[in-house]
LOLO-22297 format. One record per residue (C-alpha): residue number from 1; x, y, z. Coordinates in steps of 0.2 Angstrom, whole numbers, plus 5000, padded with zeros to 4 digits. Layout:
N
num	xx	yy	zz
NUM	X	Y	Z;
...
//
This chain:
48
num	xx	yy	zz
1	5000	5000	5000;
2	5013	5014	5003;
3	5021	5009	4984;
4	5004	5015	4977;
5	5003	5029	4992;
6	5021	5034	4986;
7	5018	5035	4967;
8	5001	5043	4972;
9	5012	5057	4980;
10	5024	5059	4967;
11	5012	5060	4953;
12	5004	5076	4961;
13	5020	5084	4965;
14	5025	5083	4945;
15	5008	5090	4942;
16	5011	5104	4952;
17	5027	5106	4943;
18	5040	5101	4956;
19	5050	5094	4941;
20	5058	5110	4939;
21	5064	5113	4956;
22	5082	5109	4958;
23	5081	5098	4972;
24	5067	5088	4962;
25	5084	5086	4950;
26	5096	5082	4963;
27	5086	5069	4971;
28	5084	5061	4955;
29	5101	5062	4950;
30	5105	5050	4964;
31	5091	5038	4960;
32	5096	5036	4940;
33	5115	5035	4946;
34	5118	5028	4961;
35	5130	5041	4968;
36	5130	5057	4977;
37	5140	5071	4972;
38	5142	5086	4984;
39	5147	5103	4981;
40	5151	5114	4994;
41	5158	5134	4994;
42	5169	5137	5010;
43	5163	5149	5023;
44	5180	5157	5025;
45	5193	5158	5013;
46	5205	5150	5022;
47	5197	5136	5022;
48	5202	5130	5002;
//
């Protein structure tokens, strides 16, 4: 029942055009390929 629930869920959200936002892409990024690729912008500097 949560499988049907889920897909349920994530029809709506595409509907209401969630497709676009990037975290939409991000977390689908990771589904397709397995991986997570993490960017990150130092605080300070000094921290290159």
């Amino acid at each position: 029942m949560t499988l049907i629930e889920d897909h349920i869920t994530l029809k709506a959200l595409k509907i209401a055009g969630i497709e676009a936002m990037t975290i939409y892409q991000g977390i689908k990024s990771i589904m397709e390929d397995d991986r997570i690729e993490v960017h990150i912008i130092p605080v300070q500097k000094r921290y290159k």
